[in-house]
C-alpha positions in Angstrom: -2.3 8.2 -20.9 -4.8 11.2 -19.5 -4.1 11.7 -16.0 -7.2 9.9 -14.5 -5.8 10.4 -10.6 -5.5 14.4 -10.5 -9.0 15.3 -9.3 -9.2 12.5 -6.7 -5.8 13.5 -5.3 -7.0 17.1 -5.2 -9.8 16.4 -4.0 -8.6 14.2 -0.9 -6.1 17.5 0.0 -3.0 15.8 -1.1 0.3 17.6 -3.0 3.8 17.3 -3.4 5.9 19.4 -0.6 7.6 22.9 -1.2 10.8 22.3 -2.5 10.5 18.5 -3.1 11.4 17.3 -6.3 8.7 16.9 -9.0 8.3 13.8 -10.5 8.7 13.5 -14.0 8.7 10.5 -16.7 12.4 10.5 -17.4 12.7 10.1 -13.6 10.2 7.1 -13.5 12.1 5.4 -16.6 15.7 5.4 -14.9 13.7 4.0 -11.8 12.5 1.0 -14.2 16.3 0.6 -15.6 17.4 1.0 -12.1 15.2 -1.9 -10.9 14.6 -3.9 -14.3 11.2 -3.6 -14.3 8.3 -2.5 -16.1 5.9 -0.6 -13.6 2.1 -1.5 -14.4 1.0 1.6 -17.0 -1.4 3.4 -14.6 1.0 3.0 -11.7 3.7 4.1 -14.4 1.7 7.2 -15.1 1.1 8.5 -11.7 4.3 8.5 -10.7 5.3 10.6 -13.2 2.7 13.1 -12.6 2.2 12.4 -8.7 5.0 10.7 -7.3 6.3 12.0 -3.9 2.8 13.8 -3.3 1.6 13.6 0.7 -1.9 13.7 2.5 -3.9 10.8 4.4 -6.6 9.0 3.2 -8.5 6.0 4.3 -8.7 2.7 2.0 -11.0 -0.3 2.8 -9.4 -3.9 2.5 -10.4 -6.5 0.6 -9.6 -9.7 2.8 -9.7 -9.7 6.7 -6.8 -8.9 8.4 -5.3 -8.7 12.3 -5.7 -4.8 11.9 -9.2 -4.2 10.5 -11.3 -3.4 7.9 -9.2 -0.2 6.9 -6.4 1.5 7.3 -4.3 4.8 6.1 -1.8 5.6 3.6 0.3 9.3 4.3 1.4 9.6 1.1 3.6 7.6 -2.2 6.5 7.4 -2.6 8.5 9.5 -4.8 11.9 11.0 -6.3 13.0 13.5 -3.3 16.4 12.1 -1.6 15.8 8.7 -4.2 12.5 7.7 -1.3 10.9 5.3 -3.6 14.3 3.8 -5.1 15.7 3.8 -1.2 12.4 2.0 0.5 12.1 -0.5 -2.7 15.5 -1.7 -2.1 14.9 -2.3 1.4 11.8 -5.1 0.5 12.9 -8.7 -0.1 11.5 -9.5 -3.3 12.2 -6.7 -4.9 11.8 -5.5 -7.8 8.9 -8.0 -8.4 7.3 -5.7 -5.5 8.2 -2.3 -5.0 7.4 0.5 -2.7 4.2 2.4 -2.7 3.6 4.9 0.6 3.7 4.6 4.2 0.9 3.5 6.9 0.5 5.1 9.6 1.1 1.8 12.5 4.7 0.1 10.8 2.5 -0.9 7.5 4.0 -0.4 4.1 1.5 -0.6 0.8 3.4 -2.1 -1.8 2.6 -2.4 -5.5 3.1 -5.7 -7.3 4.9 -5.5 -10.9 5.3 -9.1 -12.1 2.9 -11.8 -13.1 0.5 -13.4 -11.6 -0.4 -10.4 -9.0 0.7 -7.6 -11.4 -0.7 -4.4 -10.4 -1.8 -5.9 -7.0 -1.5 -3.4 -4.2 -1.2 -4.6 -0.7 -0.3 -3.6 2.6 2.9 -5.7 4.0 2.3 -5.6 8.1 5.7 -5.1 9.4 4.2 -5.9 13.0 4.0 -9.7 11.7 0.2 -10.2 13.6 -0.9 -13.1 11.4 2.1 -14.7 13.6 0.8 -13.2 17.0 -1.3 -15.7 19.3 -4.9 -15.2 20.5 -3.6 -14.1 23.7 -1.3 -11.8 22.7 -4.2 -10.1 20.4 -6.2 -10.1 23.9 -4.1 -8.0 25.6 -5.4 -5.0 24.2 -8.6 -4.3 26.5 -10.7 -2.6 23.7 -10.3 -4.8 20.4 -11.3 -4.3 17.8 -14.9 -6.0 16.2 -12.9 -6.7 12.6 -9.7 -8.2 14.5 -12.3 -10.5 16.9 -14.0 -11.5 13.2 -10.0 -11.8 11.8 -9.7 -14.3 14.8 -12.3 -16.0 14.6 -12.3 -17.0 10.9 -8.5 -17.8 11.8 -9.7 -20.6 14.1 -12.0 -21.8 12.1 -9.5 -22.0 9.4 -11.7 -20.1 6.7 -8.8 -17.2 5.9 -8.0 -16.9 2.5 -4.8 -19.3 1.8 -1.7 -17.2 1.6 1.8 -18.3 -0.6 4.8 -19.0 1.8 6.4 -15.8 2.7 2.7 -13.6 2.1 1.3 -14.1 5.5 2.0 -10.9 6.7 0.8 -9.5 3.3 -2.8 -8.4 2.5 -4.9 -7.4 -0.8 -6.4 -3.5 -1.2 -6.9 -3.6 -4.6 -6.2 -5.7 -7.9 -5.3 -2.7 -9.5 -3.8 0.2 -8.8 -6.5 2.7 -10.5 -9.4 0.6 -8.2 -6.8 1.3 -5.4 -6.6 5.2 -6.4 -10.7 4.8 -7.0 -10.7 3.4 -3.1 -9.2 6.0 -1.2 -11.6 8.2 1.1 -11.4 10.8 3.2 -10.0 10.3 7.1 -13.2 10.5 9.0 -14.0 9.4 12.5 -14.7 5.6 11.6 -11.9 5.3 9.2 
């Protein structure tokens, strides 16, 4: 598979640290024995080319959240000290979901690998807000316009219906190549 993530990566300033290890696709097939899985083939392919590289970008999301309309990843996930194999074990439901890059507020993006989200990549909120009352979103004195909207599509019961043990978990992408395609530079507004 041509390496279709490269330029992007490049171009959004991020790379693999000085004296981390470099992925390779030896590397990302023990991680599949490892975890009995088959990672989606474009996810597959970046790893072994990309895995472990670092840099922030800003991705939209594609469902309201309690966090807003965008957030941050800081880098995936890869090889050096066993990161990807050490955070995927640490995620119930694993393997079906594995480990893709930090967030910068207690978020994790994950990567779905089994049917019928395969390829899927969300962002699991470790901070639980879908569980948090009005009030307690209301105690920040400058909220945000996309968390009032979150809200108020929560009391009016129009946000998109989420399988028991996903409400903390929110779509990105369907794919992870439209993920990839997503990212954009940090800016002031994102």
């Amino acid at each position: 598979m041509a390496d279709v993530f490269a330029d992007k990566l490049a171009a959004l300033g991020f790379s693999l640290p000085a004296g981390d290890r470099a992925p390779t696709e030896a590397l990302v097939r023990q991680f599949e024995r490892r975890f009995r899985l088959n990672l989606p083939a474009d996810f597959g392919s970046f790893l072994a080319h990309h895995g472990g590289k670092v840099g922030t970008a800003a991705c939209p999301m594609s469902e309201p959240t309690p966090f807003g309309s965008s957030t941050r990843i800081l880098g995936f996930y890869g090889f050096q000290d066993d990161e990807i194999g050490r955070t995927t074990a640490l995620i119930e439901g694993a393997p079906d979901i594995i480990a893709l890059g930090p967030e910068c507020l207690s978020r994790m993006f994950w990567l779905h690998c089994t049917a019928p989200y395969a390829g899927h990549v969300v962002v699991y909120d470790h901070s639980r807000r879908a569980s948090w009352s009005d009030e307690d979103f209301f105690k920040w004195p400058h909220l945000a316009p996309e968390i009032r909207h979150y809200l108020d599509l929560r009391r009016a019961g129009k946000l998109p219906r989420k399988p028991k043990g996903y409400e903390h978990v929110y779509l990105v992408a369907r794919s992870f190549t439209a993920f990839v395609a997503s990212l954009q530079p940090v800016s002031e507004e994102t």
